[in-house]
C-alpha positions as CSV (number, residue, x, y, z in Angstrom):
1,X,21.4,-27.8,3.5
2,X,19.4,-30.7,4.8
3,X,19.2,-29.1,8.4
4,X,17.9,-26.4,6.5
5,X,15.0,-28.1,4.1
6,X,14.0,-29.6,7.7
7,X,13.1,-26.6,9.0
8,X,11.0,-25.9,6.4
9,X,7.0,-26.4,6.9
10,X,5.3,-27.3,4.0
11,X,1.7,-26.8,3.5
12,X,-1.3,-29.4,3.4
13,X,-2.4,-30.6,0.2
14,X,-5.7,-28.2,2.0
15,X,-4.0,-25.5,2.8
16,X,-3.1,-25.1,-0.6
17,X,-6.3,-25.6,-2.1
18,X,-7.9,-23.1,0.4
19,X,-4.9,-20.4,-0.6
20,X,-5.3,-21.0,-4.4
21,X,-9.2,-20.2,-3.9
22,X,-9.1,-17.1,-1.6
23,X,-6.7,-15.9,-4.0
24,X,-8.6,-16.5,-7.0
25,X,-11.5,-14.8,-4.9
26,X,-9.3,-12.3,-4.0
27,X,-8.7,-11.4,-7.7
28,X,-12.1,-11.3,-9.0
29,X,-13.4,-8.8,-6.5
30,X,-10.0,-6.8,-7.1
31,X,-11.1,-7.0,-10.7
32,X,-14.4,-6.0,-10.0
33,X,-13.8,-3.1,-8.1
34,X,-11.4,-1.9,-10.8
35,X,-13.5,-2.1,-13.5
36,X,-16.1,-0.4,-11.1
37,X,-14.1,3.0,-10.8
38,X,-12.4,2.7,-14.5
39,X,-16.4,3.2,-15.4
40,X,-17.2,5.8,-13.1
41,X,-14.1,7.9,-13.9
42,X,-14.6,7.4,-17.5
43,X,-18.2,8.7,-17.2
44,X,-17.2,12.0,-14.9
45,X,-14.3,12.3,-18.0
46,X,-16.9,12.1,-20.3
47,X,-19.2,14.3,-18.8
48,X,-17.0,16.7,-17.8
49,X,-15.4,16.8,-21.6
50,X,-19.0,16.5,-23.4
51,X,-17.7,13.4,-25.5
52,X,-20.1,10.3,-25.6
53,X,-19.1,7.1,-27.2
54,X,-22.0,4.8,-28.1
C-alpha cells in the first residue's frame, strides 16, 4: 500500500484552487445556458399552445 500512495501525485495547493474556480465557472455558464433554452422553449410552448402566464 505504501508503494502504492507513492505513486500517487497530489495536486498544488494552486492547482486546486485553479480547478475549484474553472469549475465553479464552469457551472455558472452551464447554468446560464440552461436557463437560456428552458425560456426559449417555454416561450415557443407557450406560443404554440396560446397560454400566457403573467
Amino acid at each position: 500500500m505504501r508503494t502504492e500512495v507513492s505513486k500517487v501525485t497530489w495536486p498544488t495547493r494552486r492547482e486546486t484552487v485553479v480547478t475549484t474556480i474553472m469549475v465553479v465557472i464552469m457551472s455558472i455558464i452551464a447554468a446560464l445556458f440552461f436557463l437560456g433554452v428552458d425560456w426559449v422553449l417555454g416561450t415557443v410552448v407557450q406560443l404554440i399552445l396560446g397560454i400566457r402566464f403573467y
